[in-house]
C-alpha positions in Angstrom: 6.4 5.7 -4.0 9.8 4.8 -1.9 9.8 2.9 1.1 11.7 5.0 4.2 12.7 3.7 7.3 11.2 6.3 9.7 11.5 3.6 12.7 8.5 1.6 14.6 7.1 3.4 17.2 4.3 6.2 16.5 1.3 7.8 17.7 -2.6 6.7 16.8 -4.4 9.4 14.6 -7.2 8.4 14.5 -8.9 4.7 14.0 -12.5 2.8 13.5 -13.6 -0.8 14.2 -15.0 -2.8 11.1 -17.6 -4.7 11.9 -19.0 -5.8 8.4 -17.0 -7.2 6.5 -15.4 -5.4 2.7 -15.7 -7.8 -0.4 -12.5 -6.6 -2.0 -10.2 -7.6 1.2 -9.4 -11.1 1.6 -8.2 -12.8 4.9 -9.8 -10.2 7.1 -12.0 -11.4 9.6 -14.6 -8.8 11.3 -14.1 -7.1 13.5 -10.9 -5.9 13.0 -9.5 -2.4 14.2 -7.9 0.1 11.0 -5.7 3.4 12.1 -3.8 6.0 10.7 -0.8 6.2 12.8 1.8 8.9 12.8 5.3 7.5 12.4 7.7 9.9 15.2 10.5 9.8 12.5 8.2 11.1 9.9 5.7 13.3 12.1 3.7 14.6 8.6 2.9 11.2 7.3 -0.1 9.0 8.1 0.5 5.1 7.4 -2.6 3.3 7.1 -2.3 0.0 9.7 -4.2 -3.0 11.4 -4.2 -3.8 14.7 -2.4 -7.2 15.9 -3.6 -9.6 17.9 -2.2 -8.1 21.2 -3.6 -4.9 20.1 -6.2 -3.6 22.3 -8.8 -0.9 21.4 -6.4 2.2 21.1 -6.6 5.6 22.2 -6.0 8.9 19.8 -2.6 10.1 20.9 -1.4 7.0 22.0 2.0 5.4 21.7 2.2 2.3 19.3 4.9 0.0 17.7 4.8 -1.4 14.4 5.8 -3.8 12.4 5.7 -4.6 8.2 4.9 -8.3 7.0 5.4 -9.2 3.5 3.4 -11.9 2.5 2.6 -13.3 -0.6 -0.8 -11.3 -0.7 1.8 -8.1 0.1 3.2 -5.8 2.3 0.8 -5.8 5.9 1.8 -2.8 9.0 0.2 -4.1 11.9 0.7 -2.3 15.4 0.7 -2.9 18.8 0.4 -0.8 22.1 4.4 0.4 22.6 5.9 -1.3 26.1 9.1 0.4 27.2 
């Protein structure tokens, strides 16, 4: 797997709210939103993301930035409704 840059701005897939927490991921408080979002400079690819704080619940079809963390856990992509 390579790493492209493909921009920050896509559109939401699709998405689900987890509400009970998953043993294997640490640091992730419930509930927290998960999406596949669809990158506009790579329009067949689906990036798995979390929402950020500022996210709200988000619509399928709607515009979103983005942004990768590394940590020391790893790489995060969290996303945010896009503002013009």
């Amino acid at each position: 797997m390579i790493w492209l840059e493909v921009g920050n701005v896509g559109h939401v897939h699709t998405w689900t709210e987890v509400v009970q927490a998953v043993d294997t991921v640490e640091g992730l408080r419930t509930p927290y939103v998960a999406a596949l979002i669809t990158p506009m400079g790579a329009p067949d690819a689906r990036i798995p993301m979390l929402a950020a704080e500022c996210a709200r619940i988000p619509a399928i079809g709607e515009e979103v930035a983005f942004e990768v963390t590394d940590t020391a856990a790893g790489r995060t992509i969290t996303f945010c409704q896009h503002t013009r």
